[in-house]
TORZAVEX-666620 format. One record per residue: x, y, z of N, C-alpha, C, O in turn; residue number from 1. Coordinates in Angstrom, 1 decimal. Layout:
N
n_px, n_py, n_pz, ca_px, ca_py, ca_pz, c_px, c_py, c_pz, o_px, o_py, o_pz, i
X, Y, Z, X, Y, Z, X, Y, Z, X, Y, Z, NUM
...
# end
This chain:
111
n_px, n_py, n_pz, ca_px, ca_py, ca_pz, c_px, c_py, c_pz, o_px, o_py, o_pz, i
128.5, 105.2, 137.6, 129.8, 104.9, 137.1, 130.0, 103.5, 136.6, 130.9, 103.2, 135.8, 1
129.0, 102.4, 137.4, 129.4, 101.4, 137.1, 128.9, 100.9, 135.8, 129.6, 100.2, 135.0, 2
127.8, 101.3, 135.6, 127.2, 100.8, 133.9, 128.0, 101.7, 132.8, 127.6, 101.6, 131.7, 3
129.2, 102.6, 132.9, 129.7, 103.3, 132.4, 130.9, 102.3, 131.8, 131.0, 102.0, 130.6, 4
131.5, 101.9, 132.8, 132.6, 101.3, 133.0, 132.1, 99.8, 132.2, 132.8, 99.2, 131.3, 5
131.1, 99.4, 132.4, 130.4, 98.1, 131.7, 130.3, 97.9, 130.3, 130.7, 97.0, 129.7, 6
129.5, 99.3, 129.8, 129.4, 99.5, 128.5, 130.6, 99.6, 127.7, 130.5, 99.3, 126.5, 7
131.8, 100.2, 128.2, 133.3, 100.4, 127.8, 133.5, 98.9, 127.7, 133.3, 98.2, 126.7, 8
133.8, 98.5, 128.7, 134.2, 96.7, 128.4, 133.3, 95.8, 127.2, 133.9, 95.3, 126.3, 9
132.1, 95.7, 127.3, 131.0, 95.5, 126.4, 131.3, 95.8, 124.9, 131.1, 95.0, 124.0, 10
132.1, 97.5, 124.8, 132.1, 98.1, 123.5, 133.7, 97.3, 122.7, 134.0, 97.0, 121.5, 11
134.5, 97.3, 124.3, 136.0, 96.7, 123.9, 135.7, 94.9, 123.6, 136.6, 94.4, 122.9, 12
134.6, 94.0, 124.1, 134.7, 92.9, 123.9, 134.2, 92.8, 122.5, 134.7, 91.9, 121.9, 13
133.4, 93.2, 121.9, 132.9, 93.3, 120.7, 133.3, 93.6, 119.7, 133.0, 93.1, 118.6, 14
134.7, 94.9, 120.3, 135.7, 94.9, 118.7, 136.7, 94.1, 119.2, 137.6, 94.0, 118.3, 15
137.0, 93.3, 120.5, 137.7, 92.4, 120.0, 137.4, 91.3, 119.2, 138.1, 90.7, 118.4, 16
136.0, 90.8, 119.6, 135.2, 89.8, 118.7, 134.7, 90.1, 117.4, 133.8, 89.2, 117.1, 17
134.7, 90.8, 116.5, 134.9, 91.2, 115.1, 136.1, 91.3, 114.7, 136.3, 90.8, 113.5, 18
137.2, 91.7, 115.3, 138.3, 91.5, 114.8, 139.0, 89.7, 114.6, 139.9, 89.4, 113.9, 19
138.1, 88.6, 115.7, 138.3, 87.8, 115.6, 137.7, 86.8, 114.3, 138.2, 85.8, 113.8, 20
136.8, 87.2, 114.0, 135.2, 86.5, 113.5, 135.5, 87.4, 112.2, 135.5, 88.6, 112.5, 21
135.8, 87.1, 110.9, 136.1, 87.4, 109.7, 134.6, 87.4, 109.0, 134.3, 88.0, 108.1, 22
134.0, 86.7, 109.6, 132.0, 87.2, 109.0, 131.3, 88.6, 109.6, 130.3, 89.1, 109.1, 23
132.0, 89.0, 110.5, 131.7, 90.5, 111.4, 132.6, 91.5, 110.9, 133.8, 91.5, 110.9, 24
131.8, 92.4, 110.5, 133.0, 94.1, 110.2, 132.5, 95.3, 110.8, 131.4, 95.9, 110.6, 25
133.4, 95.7, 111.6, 133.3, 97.0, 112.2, 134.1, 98.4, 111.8, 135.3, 98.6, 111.4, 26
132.7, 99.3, 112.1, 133.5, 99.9, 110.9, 134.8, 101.1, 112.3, 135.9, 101.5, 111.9, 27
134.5, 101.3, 113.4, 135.5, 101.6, 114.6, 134.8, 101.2, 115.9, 134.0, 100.4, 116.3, 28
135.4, 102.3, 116.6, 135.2, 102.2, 117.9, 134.2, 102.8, 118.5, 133.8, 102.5, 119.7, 29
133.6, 103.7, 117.8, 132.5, 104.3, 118.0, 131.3, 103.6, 117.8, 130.3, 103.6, 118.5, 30
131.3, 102.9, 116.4, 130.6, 101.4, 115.8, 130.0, 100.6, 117.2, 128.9, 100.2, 117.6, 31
131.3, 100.5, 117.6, 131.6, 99.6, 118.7, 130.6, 100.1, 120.0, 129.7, 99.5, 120.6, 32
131.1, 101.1, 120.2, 129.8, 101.5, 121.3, 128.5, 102.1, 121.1, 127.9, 102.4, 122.1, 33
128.0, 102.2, 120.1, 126.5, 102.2, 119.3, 125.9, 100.5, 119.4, 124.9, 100.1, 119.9, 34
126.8, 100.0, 118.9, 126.6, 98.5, 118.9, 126.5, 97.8, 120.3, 125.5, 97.2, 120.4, 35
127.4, 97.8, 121.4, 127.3, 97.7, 122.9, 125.8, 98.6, 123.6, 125.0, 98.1, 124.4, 36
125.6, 99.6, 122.9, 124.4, 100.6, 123.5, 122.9, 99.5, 122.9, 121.9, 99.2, 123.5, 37
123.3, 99.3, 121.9, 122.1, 99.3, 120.8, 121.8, 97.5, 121.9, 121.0, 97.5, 122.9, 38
122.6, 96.4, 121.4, 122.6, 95.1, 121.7, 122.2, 95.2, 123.4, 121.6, 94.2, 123.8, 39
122.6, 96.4, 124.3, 122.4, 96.0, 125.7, 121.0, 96.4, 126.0, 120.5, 95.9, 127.0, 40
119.9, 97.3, 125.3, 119.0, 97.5, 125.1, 117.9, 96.6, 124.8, 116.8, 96.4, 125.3, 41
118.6, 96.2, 123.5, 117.8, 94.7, 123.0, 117.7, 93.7, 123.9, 116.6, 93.1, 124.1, 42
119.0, 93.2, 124.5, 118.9, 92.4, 125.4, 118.1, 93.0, 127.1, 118.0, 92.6, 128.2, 43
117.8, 93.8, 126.5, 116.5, 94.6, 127.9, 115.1, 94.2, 127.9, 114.3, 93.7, 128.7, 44
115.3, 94.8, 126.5, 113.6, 94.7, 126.5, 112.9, 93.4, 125.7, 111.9, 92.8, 126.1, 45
113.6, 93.3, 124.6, 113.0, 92.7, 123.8, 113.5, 90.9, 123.7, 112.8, 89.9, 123.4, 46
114.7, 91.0, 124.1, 115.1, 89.1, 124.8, 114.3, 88.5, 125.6, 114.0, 87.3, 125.5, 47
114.0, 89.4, 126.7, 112.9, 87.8, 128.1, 111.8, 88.1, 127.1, 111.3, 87.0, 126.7, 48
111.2, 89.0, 126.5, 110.0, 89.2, 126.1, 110.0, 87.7, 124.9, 109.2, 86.9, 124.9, 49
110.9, 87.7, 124.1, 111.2, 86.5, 123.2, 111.6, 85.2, 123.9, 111.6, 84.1, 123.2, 50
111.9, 85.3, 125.0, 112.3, 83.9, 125.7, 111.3, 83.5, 126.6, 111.1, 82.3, 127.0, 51
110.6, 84.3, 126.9, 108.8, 84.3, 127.7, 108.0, 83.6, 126.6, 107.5, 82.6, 127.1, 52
107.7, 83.7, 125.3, 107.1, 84.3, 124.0, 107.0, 81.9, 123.6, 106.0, 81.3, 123.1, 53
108.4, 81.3, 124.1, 109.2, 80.6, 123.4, 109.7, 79.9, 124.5, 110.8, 79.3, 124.5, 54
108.9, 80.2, 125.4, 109.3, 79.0, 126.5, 108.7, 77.5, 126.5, 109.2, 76.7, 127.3, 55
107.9, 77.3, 125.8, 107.5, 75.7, 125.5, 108.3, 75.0, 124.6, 108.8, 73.9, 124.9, 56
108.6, 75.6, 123.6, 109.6, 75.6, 122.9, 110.8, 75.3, 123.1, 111.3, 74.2, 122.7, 57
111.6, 76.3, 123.8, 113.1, 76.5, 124.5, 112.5, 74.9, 125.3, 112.8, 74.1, 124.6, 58
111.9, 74.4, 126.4, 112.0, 73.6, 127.1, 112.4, 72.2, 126.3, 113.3, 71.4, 126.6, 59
111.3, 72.0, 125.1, 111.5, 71.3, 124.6, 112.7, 70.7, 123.8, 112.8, 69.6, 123.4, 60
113.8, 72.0, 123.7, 114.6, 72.1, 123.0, 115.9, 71.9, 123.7, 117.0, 71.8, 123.2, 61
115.4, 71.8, 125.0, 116.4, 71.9, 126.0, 117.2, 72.8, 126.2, 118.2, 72.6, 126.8, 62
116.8, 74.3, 125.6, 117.2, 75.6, 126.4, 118.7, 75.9, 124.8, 119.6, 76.7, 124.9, 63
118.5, 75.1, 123.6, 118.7, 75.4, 122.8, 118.6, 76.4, 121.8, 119.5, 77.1, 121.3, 64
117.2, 76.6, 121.6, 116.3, 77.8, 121.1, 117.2, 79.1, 121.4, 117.5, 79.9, 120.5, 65
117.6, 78.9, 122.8, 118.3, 80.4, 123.1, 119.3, 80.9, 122.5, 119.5, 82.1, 122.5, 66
120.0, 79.9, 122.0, 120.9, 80.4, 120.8, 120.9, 81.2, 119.9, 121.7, 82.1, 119.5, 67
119.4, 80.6, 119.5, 118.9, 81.3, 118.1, 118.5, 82.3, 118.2, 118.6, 83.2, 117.3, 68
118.0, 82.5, 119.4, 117.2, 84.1, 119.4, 118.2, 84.7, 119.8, 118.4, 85.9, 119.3, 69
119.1, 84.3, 120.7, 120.8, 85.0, 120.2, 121.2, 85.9, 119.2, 121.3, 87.1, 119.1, 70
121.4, 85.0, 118.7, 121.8, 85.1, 117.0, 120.5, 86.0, 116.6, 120.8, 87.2, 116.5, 71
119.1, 85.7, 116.4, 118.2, 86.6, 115.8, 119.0, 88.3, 116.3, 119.4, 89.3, 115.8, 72
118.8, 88.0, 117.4, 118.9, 89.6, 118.2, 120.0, 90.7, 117.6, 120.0, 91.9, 117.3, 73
121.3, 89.5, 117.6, 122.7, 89.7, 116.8, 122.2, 90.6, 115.4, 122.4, 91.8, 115.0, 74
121.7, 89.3, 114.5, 121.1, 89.9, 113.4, 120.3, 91.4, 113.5, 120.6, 92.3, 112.7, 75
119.5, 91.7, 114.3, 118.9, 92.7, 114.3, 119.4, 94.3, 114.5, 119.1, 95.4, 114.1, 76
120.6, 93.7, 115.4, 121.1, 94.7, 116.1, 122.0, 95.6, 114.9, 121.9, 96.8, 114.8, 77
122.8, 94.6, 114.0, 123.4, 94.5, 112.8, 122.6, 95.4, 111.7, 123.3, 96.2, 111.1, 78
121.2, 95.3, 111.4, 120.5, 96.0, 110.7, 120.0, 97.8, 111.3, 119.5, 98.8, 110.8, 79
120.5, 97.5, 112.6, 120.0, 99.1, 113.2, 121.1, 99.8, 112.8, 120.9, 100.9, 112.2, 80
122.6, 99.3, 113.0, 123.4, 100.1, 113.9, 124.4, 100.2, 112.3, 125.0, 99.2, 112.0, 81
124.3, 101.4, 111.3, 125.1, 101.3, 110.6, 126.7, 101.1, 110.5, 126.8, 101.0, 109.3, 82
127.4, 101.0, 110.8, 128.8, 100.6, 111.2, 129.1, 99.5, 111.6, 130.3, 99.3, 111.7, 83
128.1, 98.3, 112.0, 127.8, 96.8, 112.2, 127.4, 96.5, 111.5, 126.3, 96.9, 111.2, 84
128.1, 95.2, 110.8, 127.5, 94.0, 109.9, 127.9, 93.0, 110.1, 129.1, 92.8, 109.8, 85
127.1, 92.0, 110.5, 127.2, 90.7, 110.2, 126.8, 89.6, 109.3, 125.6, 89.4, 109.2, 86
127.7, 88.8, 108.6, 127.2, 88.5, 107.3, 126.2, 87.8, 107.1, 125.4, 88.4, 106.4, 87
125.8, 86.2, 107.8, 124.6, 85.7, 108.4, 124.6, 85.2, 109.7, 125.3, 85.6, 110.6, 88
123.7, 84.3, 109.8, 123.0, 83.4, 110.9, 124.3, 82.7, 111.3, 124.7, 83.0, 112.4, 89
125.3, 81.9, 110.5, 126.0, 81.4, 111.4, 126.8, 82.1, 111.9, 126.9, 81.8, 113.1, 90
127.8, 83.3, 111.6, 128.5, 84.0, 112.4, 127.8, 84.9, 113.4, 128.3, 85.1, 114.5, 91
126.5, 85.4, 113.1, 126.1, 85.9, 114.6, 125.7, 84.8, 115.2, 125.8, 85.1, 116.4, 92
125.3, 83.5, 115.1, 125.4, 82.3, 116.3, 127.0, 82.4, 116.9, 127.2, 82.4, 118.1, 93
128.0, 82.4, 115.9, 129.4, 82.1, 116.4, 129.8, 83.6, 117.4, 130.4, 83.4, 118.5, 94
129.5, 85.1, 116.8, 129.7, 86.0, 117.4, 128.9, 86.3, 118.9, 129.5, 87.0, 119.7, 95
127.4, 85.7, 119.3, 127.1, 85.3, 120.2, 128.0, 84.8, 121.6, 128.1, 85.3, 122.7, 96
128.8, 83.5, 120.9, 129.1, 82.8, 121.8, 130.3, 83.4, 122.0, 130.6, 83.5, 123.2, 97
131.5, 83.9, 121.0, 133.0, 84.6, 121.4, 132.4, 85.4, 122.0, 133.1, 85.5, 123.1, 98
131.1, 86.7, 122.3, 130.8, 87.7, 123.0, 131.0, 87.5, 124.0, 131.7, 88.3, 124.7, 99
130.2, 86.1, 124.6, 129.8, 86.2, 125.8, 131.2, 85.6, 126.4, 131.3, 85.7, 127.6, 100
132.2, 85.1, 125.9, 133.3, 84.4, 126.8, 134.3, 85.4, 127.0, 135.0, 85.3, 128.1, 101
134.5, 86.6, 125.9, 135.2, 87.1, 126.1, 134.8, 88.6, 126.8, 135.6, 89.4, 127.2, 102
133.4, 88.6, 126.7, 133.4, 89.8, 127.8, 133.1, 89.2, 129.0, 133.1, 89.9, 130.0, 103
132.9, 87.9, 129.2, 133.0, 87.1, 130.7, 134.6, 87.8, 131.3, 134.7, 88.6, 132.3, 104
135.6, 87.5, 130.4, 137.1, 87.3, 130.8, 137.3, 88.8, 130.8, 138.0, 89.0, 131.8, 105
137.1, 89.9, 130.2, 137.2, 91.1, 130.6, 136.6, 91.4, 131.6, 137.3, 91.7, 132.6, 106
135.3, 91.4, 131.8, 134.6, 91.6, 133.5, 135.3, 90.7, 134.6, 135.1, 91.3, 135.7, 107
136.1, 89.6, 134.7, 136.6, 89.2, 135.8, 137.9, 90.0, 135.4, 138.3, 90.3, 136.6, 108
138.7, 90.5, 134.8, 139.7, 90.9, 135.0, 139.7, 92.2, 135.0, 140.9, 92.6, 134.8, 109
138.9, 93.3, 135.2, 138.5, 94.7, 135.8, 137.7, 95.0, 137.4, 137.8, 95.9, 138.2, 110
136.9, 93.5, 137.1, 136.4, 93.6, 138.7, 136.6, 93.2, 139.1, 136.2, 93.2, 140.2, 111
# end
């Protein structure tokens, strides 16, 4: 029930963050949780595998890198999930970071 409840929040912070972010279009809510399904996946399997991959790097960079592959992932997810688009690199770097603050502020204010 609880990854249930997660992915719902996840799906709601994402269309709130496209509706914010004028470089992101969603095409609904359903978008929305294809896009939550699709992105929580990616960030499963295929993120430590890219941060493992890019850790001399990331160190060097001082843990900057991580942005990017951020945003890469963003980009990708964008190309699976028809009903998500993001226009380029800089709005999925900027959609990255509204993701992560504003589904921070929905998870403290459900759990």
């Amino acid at each position: 029930m609880s990854y249930l409840v997660q992915w719902l929040i996840y799906a709601v912070a994402i269309v709130i963050t496209a509706y914010l972010l004028p470089g992101v279009r969603l095409s609904g809510f359903f978008a929305a949780l294809v896009t939550a399904l699709v992105l929580g996946l990616i960030n499963t399997i295929i993120r430590p595998l890219l941060l493992l991959l890019t850790l001399p790097l990331n160190m060097l960079t001082l843990g900057l890198l991580t942005f990017v592959i951020n945003a890469l992932l963003i980009l990708l997810t964008s190309a699976m999930v028809p009903g998500f688009k993001v226009t380029g690199f800089w709005w999925a770097l900027l959609f990255s970071l509204v993701l992560a603050v504003i589904n921070y502020a929905l998870g403290a204010i459900v759990f």
